[in-house]
C-alpha positions, -999 to +999 in steps of 0.1 A: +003+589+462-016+594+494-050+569+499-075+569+524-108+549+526-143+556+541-174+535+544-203+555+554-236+532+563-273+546+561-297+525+587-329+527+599-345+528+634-339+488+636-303+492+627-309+474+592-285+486+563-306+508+542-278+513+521-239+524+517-212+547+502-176+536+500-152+559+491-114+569+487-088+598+485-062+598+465-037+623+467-005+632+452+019+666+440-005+676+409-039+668+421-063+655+451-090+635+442-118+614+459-128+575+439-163+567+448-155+531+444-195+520+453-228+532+467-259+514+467-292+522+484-317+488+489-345+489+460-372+491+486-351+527+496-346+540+468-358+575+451-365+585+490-335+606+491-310+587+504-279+583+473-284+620+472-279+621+511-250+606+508-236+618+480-241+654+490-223+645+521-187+631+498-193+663+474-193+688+505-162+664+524-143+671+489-147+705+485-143+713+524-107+695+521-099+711+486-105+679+468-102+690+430-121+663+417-149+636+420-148+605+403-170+573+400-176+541+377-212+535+366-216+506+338-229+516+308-263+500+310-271+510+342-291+544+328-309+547+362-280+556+378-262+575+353-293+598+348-288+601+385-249+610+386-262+636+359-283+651+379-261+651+407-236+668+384-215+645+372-206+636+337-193+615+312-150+618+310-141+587+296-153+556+279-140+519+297-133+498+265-136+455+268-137+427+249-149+392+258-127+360+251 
């Protein structure tokens, strides 16, 4: 399996971090995908635009290179964000199972 990773920073006129998008391809014989392993957009930022920004810019990369899929973690509770990914067109595949000791 082939990997690659990409940071991509959003900053305002003063150079400050508004927010970020980190993300990987992955690569192999049967598929190509693309791991959104984080984004985050400062609380002050957000609902301005910017996650969508940038996560139109990693759906457009994927399909551009023939990426077949888009993947992403979101915890459960975070119902913010995964009304977001919904909207973005994303949605649930799987369920992460734990258990506390």
């Amino acid at each position: 399996e082939n990997r690659n990773n990409f940071c991509f920073c959003l900053e305002d006129d003063k150079h400050e971090v508004m927010g970020f998008l980190r993300f990987e391809t992955k690569s192999s014989k049967i598929r190509k995908r693309v791991y959104i392993s984080s984004i985050m957009i400062k609380d002050t930022e957000q609902r301005k635009g910017y996650g969508k920004a940038l996560l139109n810019y990693v759906i457009n990369f994927a399909k551009e290179n023939e990426y077949n899929e888009i993947t992403l973690d979101v915890r459960a509770t975070n119902e913010k964000a995964i009304e977001f990914y919904k909207k973005m067109g994303f949605e649930i595949s799987k369920y992460l199972m734990k258990k506390n000791l």
